[in-house]
N, C-alpha and C positions, 0 to 999 in steps of 0.2 A: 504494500500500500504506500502512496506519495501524496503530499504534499505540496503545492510551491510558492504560496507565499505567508508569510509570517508575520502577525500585525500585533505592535506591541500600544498597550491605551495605559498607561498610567491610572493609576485608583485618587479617585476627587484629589485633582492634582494641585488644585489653589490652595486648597489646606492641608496638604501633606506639604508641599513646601514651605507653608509658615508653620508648621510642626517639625518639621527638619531644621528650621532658622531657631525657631526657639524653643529647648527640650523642656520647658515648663509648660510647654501646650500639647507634649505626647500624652495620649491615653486620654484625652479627655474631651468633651463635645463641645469644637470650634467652628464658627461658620464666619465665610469672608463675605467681609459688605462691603460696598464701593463707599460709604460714609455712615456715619456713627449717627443716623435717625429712626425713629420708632417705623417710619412708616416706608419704609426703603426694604427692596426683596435681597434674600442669600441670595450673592453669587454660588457659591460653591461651602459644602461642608462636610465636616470630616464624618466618615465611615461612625464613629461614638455619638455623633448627634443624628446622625441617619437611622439610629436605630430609637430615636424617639417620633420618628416621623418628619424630619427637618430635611427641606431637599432645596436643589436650585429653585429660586421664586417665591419659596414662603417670605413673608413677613416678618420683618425683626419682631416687632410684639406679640406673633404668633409663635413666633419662634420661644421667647420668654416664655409664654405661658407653656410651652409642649416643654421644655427642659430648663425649670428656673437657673438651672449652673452653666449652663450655656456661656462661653465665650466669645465676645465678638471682636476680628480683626480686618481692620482696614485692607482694603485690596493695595497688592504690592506689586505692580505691574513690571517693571522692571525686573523685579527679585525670579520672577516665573517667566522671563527670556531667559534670564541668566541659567536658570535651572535647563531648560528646554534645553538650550544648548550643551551646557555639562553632558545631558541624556542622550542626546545625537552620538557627541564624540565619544560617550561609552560605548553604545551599541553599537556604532561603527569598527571596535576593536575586534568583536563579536562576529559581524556579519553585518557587511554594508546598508546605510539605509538607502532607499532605492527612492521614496517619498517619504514627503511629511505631508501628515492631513492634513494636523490642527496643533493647536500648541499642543494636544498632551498624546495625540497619535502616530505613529508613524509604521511605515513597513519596510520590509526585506525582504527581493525576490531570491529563493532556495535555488540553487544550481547542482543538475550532476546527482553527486549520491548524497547530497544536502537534503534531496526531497524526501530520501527514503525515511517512512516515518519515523524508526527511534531515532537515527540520526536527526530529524527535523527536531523532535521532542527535545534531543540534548543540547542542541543548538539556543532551546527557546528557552531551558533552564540555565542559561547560560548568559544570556543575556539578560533576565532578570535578576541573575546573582549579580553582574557585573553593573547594573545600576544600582542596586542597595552596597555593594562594596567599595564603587569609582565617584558615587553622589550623595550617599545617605540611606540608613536605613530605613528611614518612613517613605521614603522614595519607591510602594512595592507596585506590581504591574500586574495586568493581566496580557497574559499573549495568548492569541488566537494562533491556530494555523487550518489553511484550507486548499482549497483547487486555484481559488482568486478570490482578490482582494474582501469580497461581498460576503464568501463565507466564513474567511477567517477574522472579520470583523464581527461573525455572530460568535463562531466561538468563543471570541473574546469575550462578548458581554454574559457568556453560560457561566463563567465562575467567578465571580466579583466576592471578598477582592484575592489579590494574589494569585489568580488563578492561573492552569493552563491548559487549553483544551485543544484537540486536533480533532479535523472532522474529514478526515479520507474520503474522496468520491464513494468507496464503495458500505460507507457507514453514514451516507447523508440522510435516508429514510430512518435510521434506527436511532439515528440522533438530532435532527432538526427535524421531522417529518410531521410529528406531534407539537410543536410550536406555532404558537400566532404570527400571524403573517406581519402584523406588526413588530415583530423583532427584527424583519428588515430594515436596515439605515438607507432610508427614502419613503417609506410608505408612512406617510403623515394620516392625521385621523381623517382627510378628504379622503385620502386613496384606500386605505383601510373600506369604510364605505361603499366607494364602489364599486371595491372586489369583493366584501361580502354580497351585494346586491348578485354580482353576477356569480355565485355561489362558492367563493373562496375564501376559506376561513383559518385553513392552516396550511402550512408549507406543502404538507402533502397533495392537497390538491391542486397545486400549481406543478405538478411532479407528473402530474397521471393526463395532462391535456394535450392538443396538438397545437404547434407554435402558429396556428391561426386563430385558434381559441384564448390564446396566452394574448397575443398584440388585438384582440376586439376587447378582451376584459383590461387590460390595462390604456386601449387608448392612444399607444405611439409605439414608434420605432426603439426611443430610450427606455422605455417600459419593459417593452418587447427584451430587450436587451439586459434588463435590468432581471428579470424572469427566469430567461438564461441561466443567469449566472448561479440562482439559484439551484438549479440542474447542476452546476459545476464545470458550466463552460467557462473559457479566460477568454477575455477584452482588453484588446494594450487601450489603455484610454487615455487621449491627447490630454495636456493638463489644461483644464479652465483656465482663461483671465479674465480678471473679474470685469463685468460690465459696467459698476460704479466703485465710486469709493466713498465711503459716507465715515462721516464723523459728529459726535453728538455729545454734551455736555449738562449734568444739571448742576444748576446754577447754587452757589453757597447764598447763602441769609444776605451774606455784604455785597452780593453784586445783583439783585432779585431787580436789576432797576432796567430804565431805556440806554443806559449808558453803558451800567456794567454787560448787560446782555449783549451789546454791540461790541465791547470788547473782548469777548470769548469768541464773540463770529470770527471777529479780524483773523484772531489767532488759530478757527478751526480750518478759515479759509487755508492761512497759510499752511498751516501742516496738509491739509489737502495738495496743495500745490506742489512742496519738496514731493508727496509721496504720489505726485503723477512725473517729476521731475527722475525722480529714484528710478521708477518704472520705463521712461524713454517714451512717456503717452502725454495727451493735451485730450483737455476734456473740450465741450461742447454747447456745453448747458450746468446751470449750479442752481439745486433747490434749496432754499433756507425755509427753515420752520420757527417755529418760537409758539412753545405752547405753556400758557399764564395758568394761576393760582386757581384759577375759576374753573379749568379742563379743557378751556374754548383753544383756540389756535391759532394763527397766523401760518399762509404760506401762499411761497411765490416761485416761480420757476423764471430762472434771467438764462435767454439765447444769447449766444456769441458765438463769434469766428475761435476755430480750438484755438487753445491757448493754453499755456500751462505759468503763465506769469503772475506771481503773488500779487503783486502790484496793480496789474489792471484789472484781476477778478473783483479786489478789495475796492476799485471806483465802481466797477457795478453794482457790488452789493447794496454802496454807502446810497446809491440813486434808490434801491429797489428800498432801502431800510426808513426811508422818509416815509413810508405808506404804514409805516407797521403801528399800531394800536398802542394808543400812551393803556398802557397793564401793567400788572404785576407778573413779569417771566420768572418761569420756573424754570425749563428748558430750553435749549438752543440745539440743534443740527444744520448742518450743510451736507447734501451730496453732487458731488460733480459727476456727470453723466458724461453718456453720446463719446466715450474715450476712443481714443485711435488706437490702433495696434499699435505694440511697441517697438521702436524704433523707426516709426515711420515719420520721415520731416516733412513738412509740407510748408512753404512758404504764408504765410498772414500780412498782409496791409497793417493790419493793428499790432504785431509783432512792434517791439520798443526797444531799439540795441542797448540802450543805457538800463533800463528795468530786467531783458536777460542778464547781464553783466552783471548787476547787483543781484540778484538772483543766484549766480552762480558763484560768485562769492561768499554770501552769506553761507551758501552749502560746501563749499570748500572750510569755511570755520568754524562751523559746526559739527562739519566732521572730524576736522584735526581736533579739535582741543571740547570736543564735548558737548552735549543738546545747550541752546539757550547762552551760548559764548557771545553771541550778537543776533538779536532780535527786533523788529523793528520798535519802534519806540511810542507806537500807537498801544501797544499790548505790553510794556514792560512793567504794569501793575498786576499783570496776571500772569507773570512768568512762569506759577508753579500751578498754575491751573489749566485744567484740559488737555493733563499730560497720557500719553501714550498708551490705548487701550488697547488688550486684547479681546480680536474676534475669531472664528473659525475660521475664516476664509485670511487672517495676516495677522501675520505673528510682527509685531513694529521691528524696526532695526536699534538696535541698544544706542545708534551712534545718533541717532536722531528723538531722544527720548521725550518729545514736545508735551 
């Protein structure tokens, strides 16, 4: 029996790593918040408070009441690059990572007599030894292994935490066959839905149809595809770029105002900018929102010639931001849409030789000597705010920690 790829998920990885930062929060129920308010949801909590009911989303005052000794720790954004990365260059000693999902995923294609199962299984306790040995022991993982990617990512989630599970082609009915079809990663509760509707309700029947029956109940080609896989066919899959890039901020008590809100935009624009600059892309179009105390909202979508210049996004905003509602903001985002392929230059009329040039110096010194070395001076009261978040689709770069 084989194997060929190997997918290792970290176990609630935000809070193992401030339980590896600080040994006075091993062994006991921590949950990371993006700031210290009653009415603000867990990002992420540790495996000791999951077992009172506390997960990504609850409510910090919900949180209290399910586990009065509950600890709560500010998110550490930076701290959990730093780690990712430590975990890459372990598991790369290991066996190469081939991808990264997400911050706390990643995988390795098996070669050769790598696939052979014990050999895959020694490989996969091998690299879980060598991230509790090379980063930390609260650092534990679950590894999957499968045919591709889609099944060794269920494996992974069958033994939480520490686990390690392999699921052979020729053991996928005796081991995933009796599972919800929602333990697929892609089948959201829409799609769940409309494959019970056309009578699919666990893995196994997605096993026993014909692949005309498989692409009308899922709806598309990627579906179709995705169904596959389930079977234990492999897909080389080109990597996504992303089609936006979005950035969003809530606002502290001192800045809830028309001014301080406009000075988190400046700053999300900009960080938007270096990170279509970083990429070799120019966006298209930039949506700002701003939604107030009351729940109401504000939003505007501003066209332009692509551009990727800090400078002239921030004159369009400041035109579009005259419309915006004297309220009380609570939130800010931007996204910059319509991006080009990377590396593709196309000339612009509105291109500004003197605005590139500063542009590209401010990111020549921000990379040599570190985030926030020179910034523009519109935003230099908010320097330490609306710094560097992680999402699943980008992991920030450490050199640019804005």
């Amino acid at each position: 029996m084989k194997v060929k790829w190997l997918l290792v998920d970290l176990n609630s990885f935000f809070a193992s790593c401030e339980q590896q930062d600080d040994p006075t929060l091993r062994g006991r129920p921590i949950a990371v918040v993006p700031m210290f308010a009653e009415n603000t949801s867990v990002l992420a909590a540790s495996y000791e408070a999951k077992k009172f009911g506390i997960k990504t989303g609850t409510k910090v005052f919900e949180a209290r009441k399910l586990c009065p000794d509950i600890k709560f720790v500010c998110t550490g954004h930076k701290k959990y690059v730093q780690y990712h990365h430590k975990i890459i260059e372990a598991v790369n000693k290991v066996c190469p990572v081939h991808k990264v999902l997400s911050i706390d995923e990643m995988v390795c294609q098996l070669l050769g007599r790598e696939q052979e199962l014990e050999n895959a299984l020694e490989i996969g306790r091998k690299v879980k030894q060598i991230i509790l040995d090379d980063v930390g022991i609260c650092l534990t993982s679950s590894v999957g292994l499968g045919a591709n990617i889609t099944i060794a990512k269920i494996a992974s989630d069958l033994q939480k935490p520490d686990g390690l599970v392999a699921i052979p082609q020729e053991q996928l009915v005796e081991k995933i066959g009796h599972l919800d079809i929602n333990i697929i990663s892609g089948v959201g509760p829409n799609m769940k839905n409309r494959l019970n509707q056309k009578g699919f309700f666990k893995i196994n029947d997605l096993l026993k149809v014909s692949e005309s029956q498989l692409q009308n109940a899922w709806g598309s080609i990627v579906g179709l595809r995705l169904a596959k896989e389930i079977r234990g066919e492999d897909f080389s899959r080109p990597e996504n770029k992303s089609a936006s890039f979005s950035h969003e901020h809530v606002l502290p008590p001192d800045l809830r105002s028309r001014q301080g809100a406009y000075q988190i935009i400046q700053k999300l624009v900009f960080k938007g900018c270096s990170r279509l600059r970083d990429d070799k892309r120019k966006a298209q179009a930039l949506g700002l929102s701003i939604r107030y105390m009351d729940q109401t909202k504000f939003e505007v979508s501003i066209q332009f010639t692509e551009s990727d210049d800090s400078f002239y996004l921030m004159r369009e905003v400041e035109k579009a931001y005259r419309k915006v509602t004297l309220k009380k903001p609570i939130k800010v985002g931007i996204v910059l849409s319509g991006l080009t392929e990377p590396g593709v230059e196309q000339f612009s009329f509105f291109d500004n030789q003197k605005s590139h040039k500063l542009n590209q110096v401010m990111d020549l010194i921000n990379d040599k000597h570190g985030a926030n070395s020179i910034v523009s001076a519109a935003h230099l009261d908010v320097v330490d705010e609306a710094k560097a978040r992680i999402s699943f689709s980008h992991i920030p770069d450490l050199k640019r920690d804005y």
